[in-house]
Every structure is written in structure tokens, then in C-alpha cells.
C-alpha positions as CSV (number, residue, x, y, z in Angstrom):
1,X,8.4,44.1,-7.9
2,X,8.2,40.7,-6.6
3,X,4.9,38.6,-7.2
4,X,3.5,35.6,-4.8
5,X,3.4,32.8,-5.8
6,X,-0.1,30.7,-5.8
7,X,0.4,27.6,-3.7
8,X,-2.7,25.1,-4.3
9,X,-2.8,22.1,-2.1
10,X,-5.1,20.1,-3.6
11,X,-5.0,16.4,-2.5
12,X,-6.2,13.3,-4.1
13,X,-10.1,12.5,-3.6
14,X,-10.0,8.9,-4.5
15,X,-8.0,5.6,-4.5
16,X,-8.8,3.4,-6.7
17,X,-7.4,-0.3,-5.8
18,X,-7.6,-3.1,-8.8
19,X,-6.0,-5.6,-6.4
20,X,-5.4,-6.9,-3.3
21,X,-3.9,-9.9,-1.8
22,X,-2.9,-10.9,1.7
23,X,0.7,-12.6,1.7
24,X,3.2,-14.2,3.9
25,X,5.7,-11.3,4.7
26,X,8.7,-13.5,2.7
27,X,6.6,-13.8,-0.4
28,X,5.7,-10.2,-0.4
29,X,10.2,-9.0,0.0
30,X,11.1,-11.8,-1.9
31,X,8.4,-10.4,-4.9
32,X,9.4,-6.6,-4.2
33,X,13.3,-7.5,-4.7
34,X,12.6,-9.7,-7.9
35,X,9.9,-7.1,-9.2
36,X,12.4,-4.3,-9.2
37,X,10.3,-2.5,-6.0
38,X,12.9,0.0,-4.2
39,X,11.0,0.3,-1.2
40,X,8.0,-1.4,1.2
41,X,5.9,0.4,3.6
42,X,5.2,0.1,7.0
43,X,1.7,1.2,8.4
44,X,0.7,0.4,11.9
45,X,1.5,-3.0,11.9
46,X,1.3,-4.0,8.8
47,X,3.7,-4.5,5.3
48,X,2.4,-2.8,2.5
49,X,3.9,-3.4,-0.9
50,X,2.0,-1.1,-4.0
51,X,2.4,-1.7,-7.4
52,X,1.6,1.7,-9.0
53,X,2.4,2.2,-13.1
54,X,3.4,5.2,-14.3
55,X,0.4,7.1,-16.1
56,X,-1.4,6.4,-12.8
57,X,0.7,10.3,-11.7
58,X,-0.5,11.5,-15.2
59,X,-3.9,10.6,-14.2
60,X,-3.8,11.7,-10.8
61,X,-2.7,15.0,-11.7
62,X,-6.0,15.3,-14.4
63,X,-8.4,13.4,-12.1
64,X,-7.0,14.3,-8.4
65,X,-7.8,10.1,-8.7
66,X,-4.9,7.4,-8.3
67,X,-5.4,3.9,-9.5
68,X,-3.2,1.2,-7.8
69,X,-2.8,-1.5,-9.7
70,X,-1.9,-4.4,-7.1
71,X,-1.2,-4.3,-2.8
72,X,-0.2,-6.8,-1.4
73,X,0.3,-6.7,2.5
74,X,0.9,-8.5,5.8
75,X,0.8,-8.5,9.1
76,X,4.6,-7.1,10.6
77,X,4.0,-5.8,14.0
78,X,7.5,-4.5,14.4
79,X,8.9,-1.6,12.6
80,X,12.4,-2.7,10.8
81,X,14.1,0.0,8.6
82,X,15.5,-3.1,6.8
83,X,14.3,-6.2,5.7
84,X,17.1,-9.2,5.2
85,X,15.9,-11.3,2.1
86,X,19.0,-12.6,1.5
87,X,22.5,-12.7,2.8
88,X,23.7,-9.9,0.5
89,X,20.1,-8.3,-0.2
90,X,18.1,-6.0,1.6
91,X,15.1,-3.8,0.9
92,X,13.8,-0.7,3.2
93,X,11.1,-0.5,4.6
94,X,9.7,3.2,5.1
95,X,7.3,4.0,8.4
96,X,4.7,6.1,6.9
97,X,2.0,5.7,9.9
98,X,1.7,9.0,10.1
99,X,0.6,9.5,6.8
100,X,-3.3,10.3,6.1
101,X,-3.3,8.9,2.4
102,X,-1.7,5.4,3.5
103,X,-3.4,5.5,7.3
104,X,-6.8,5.6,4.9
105,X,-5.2,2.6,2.4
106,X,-4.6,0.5,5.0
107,X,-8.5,1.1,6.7
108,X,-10.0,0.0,3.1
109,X,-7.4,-2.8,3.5
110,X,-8.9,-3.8,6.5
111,X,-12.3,-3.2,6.0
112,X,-12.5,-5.4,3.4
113,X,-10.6,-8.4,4.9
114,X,-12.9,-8.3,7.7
115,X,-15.9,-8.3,4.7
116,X,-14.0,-11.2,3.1
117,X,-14.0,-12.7,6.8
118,X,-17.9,-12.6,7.2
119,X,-18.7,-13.6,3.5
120,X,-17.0,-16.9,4.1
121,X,-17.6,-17.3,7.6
122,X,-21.7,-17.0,6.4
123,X,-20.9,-19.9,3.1
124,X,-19.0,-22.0,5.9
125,X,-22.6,-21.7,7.9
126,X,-24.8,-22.5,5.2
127,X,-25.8,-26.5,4.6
């Protein structure tokens, strides 16, 4: 007698981001390649590059929450499946636009650089 199997999708609720920083697109491969980062990601136009430790899977599993600890990103309007950093060093880049998970990332990416934008805009303003 052969029993079904229970298949649960159960996605994450919450990403938590501890930081963020906007780079040039050579600091962000030439960091990635040094760090030990296999792969970048490539989201509607822009470089994404996530540092994510390894109990942050542990805790998404428990929590359905994953922490990030660092994304850096850029602007890259033009898909490349590979980035030269060097002569004899390359790193991929993966297109994952169609992805809901990083399609959200990159709104809270850019919701609060326009944020950062008007705070400093409104000190610039002030006498």
C-alpha cells in the first residue's frame, strides 16, 4: 500500500536585513571574489551581493524568518552571466528577477534609499 506523501510549502514571512550599503559595482566583485562569495545576483537592474551566515537556514527553518547579515548592491542595468574582475577571475552572476523573495529584497532596497534620499535632502534644506 503506498502512502502520500505531505508536501507543505510554507514560505518565509520575514527578512530581516542588519545591513545595507550602496557600492560601486567593482568594489562590490572585487569584495565577493576576496570574501569567498560563489555567486552575485542580478535583479532588475541592479547587483545584489548577500552575506548570509549559516544558522541564519537553522533559524529560518524554526522561525519561517531569515536574517541577512550584510547587502550590498548597485546599479547594473545589463544582465551579464559573468563578471571579469580580473584577467584570470570571474564570478557569476545569477538573474533571479523572476523571483518573489529577491523581487521583494530589492523593493525594501529601494524604498529605503529613496528614504535615505529625502532625509538628507530635508538636513541639506534646513539653515
Amino acid at each position: 500500500m503506498k502512502r502520500n506523501m505531505d508536501v507543505e510549502i510554507s514560505p518565509t514571512r520575514k527578512i530581516t536585513i542588519l545591513g545595507l550599503d550602496k557600492r560601486s559595482v567593482n568594489d562590490i566583485v572585487w569584495c565577493a571574489t576576496t570574501y569567498g562569495v560563489n555567486r552575485l545576483y542580478w535583479v532588475r537592474g541592479y547587483l545584489i551581493c548577500a552575506e548570509v551566515y549559516e544558522k541564519s537556514f537553522e533559524h529560518e527553518i524554526k522561525k519561517h524568518e531569515f536574517p541577512i547579515s550584510q547587502i550590498c548592491y548597485a546599479e547594473f542595468p545589463k544582465y551579464e552571466k559573468l563578471y571579469e574582475v580580473d584577467k584570470s577571475l570571474q564570478i557569476p552572476i545569477v538573474n533571479v528577477s523572476d523571483m518573489k523573495i529577491f523581487q521583494s529584497v530589492l523593493k525594501a532596497i529601494l524604498e529605503k534609499e529613496k528614504e535615505s534620499q529625502t532625509k538628507s535632502t530635508s538636513k541639506e534644506a534646513k539653515p
